[in-house]
N, C-alpha and C positions, 0 to 999 in steps of 0.2 A: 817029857821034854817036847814030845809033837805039841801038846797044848800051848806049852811055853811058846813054841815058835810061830805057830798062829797066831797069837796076839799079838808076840813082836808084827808080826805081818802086817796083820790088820791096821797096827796104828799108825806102822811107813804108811801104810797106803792111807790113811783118814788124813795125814798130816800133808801131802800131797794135795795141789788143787792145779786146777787148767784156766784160774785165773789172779791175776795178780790186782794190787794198788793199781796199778797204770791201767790196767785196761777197763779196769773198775770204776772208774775215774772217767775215762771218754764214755764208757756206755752214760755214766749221769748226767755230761758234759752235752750228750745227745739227745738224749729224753729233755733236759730241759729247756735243749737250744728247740727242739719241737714244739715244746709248750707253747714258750715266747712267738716262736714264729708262725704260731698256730691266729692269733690273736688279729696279727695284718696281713697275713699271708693267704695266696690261693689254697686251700686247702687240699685240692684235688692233687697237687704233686707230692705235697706232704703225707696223705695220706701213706702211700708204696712205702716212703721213709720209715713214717712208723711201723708197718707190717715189719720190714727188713729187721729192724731195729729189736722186735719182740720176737721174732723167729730167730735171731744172733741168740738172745739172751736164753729161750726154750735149749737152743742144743747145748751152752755152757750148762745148764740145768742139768743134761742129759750125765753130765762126768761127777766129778766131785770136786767140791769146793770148802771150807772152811765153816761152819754153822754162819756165823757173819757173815761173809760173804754171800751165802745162801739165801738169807733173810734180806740183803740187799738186792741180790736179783729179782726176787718174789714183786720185794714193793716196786722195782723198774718196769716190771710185766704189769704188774697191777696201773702204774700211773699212764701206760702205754694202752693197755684196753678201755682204761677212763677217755684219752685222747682217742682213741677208734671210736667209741660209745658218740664222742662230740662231731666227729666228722660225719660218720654212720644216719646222725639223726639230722644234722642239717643239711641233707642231700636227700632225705625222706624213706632210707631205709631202716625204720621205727623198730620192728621187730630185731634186726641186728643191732642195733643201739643199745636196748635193752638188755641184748645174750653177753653186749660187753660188760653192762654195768656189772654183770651177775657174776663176770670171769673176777672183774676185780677187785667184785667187793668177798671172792672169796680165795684171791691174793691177802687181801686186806685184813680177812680172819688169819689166814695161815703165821703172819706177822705181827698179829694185833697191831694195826694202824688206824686207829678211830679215826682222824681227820677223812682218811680215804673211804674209811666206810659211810662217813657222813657224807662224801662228796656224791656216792653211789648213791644215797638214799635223796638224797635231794633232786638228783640227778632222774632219778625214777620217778620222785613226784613229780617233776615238771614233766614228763613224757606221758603220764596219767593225766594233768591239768590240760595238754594239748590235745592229747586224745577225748578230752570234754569226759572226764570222769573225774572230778573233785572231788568226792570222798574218797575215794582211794588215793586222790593228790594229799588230800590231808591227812591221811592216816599215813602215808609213806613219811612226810615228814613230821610227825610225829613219834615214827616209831626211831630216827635218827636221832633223836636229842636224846636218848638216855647214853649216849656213847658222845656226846658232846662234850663233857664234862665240863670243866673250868676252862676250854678254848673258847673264847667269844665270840673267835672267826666263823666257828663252828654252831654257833647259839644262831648269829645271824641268818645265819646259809638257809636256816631251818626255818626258823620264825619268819622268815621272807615270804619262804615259798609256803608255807603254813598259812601266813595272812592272804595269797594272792587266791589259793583255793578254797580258801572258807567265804572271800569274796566274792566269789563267781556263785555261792550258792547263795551268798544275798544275807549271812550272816554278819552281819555289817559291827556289831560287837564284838566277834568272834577276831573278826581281820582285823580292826584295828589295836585290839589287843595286842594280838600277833607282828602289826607291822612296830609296835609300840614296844613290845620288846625285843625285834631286830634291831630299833637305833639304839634302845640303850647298850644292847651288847655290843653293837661297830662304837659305841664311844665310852667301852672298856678296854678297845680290845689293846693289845700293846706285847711285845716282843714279836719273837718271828717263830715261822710255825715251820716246820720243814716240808709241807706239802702245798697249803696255801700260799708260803711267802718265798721258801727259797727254790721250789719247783718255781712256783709263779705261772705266769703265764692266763692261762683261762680259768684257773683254779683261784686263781688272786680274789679275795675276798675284799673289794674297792667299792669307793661310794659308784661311780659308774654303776655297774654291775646289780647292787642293793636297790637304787633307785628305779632301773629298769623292773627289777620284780615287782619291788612296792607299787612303781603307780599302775602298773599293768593289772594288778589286785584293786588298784583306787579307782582306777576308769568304770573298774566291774560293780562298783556299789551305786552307781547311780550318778546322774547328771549334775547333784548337788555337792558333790566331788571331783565332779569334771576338769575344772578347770586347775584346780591345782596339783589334780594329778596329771595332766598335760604339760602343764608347767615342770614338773617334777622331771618327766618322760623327756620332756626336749634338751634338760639341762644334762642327763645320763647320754644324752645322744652325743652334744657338744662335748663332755668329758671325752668323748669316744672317737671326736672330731668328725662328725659326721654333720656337717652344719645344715646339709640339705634336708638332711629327714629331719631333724630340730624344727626346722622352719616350718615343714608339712606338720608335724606334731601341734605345735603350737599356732598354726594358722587361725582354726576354729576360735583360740580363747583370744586373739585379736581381734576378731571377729563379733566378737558379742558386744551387743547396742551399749553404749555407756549408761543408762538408767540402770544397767543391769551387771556392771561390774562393781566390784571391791575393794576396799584398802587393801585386803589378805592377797588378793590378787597383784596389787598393784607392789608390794612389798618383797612378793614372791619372785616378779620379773625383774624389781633389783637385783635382787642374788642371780636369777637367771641372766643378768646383763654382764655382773661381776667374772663369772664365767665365762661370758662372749668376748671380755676384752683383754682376756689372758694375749700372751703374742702367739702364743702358738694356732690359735683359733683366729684370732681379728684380723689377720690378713688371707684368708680364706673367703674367694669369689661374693659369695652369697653374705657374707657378716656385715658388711656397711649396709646393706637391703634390711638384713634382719634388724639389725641396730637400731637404724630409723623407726620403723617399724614399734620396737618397743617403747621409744621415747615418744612415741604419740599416742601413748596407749595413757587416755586421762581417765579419771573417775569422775561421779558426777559432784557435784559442788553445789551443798545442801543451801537454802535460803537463809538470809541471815539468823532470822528466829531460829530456826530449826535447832541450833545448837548451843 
């Protein structure tokens, strides 16, 4: 009978938890209003938030909860040290950047969430890539895609930052492979992911975002990609509504003598213009400047014969 009543015990007590639906629900509520606010927001007061936020969820750890429940905590801890990792590195504390990627991508194991462990791997190559180690930028995201699977958000993430660091080595077949098959996977990708799409926030797998990796990888091949990976760069800038640095971006390929500009170029600043005159951008100080700017941007106009 003692055994008997042990078990009963044990299973009052398993069946027992110190959180419910509701609370469960604002901790996500919070992690993802961080995300989001992570993206236009100071980051420095944000930061404390997140601490608080993952130190709440550590002591609910602390009790007992539900297996579900448990594995939901896991991935809030997880998407919260991702969010510390981003804060961490953009304030230039590199080495804690890194110790968060490591926390969450082994959150990330504990719940099998490949999204997250690809965010961590890519996340790492780029901390490798800035630290001027591109082989180890390339092997980081290459060792993420075998956990990519059939996400394409997830294809991309990798093949981005794949192509930018086999760029910087001057592998110039190597990249553009690579940045070749990041667009194709951004134009399969389709449904919602629950870590890129309905986290959201800085994890959102957006042309922005792609664009900045890709031409920051295209700048690195050489001058005879220059310009349309500047072009690229300023357009990721605008999605981003930063129109000032757009304009620094693309000043240089304004700048070059018309004997020595493109159709490809000239083709490229239409799209780049179709962008500038969204509303939400075209009334922004600096856009009629830049505007003018690109409609004076002519190619040269070959001799009759010539063509």
């Amino acid at each position: 009978m003692a055994a008997a009543h042990e078990s009963s015990d044990h299973a009052a007590s398993a069946e027992t938890s110190n959180i419910g639906p509701s609370g469960l629900d604002t901790l996500r509520d919070d992690v993802v209003r961080l995300s989001r606010e992570l993206v236009h927001s100071d980051p420095l007061p944000l930061f404390g938030h997140m601490v608080a936020t993952r130190d709440r969820i550590y002591r609910i750890l602390e009790g007992n909860q539900r297996p579900q429940q448990t594995a939901d905590l896991y991935f809030l801890a997880g998407v919260l040290c991702c969010l510390l990792a981003d804060v961490s590195h953009t304030f230039g504390y590199y080495s804690a950047a890194l110790e968060q990627t490591r926390a969450a991508w082994a959150y990330a194991e504990i719940v099998g969430h490949d999204s997250m462990r690809v965010w961590c791997r890519a996340a790492q190559s780029w901390y490798a890539y800035r630290d001027q180690r591109p082989q180890a930028a390339a092997a980081l995201a290459r060792s993420g895609q075998r956990f990519a699977g059939r996400n394409e958000a997830s294809k991309q993430r990798l093949y981005s930052m794949e192509g930018t660091a086999l760029a910087s080595m001057g592998d110039v077949d190597g990249a553009l492979r690579a940045f070749r098959l990041a667009e194709e996977a951004r134009d399969r990708m389709s449904g919602l992911d629950d870590f890129f799409d309905e986290v959201g926030g800085i994890f959102t797998a957006d042309r922005a975002r792609q664009f900045h990796t890709v031409s920051t990888g295209m700048i690195s091949l050489g001058r005879g990609e220059e310009a349309g990976a500047r072009i690229t760069l300023a357009t990721s800038w605008l999605l981003r509504g930063d129109v000032e640095a757009a304009q620094e971006t693309l000043r240089p390929v304004l700048d070059i003598p018309v004997n020595m500009r493109s159709d490809h170029m000239r083709a490229m600043l239409v799209e780049f213009a179709r962008v500038l005159a969204l509303p939400s951008i075209r009334s922004a100080a600096l856009s009629a400047e830049l505007r003018t700017s690109v409609e004076d941007f002519r190619i040269p106009v070959l001799p009759g014969g010539a063509h």
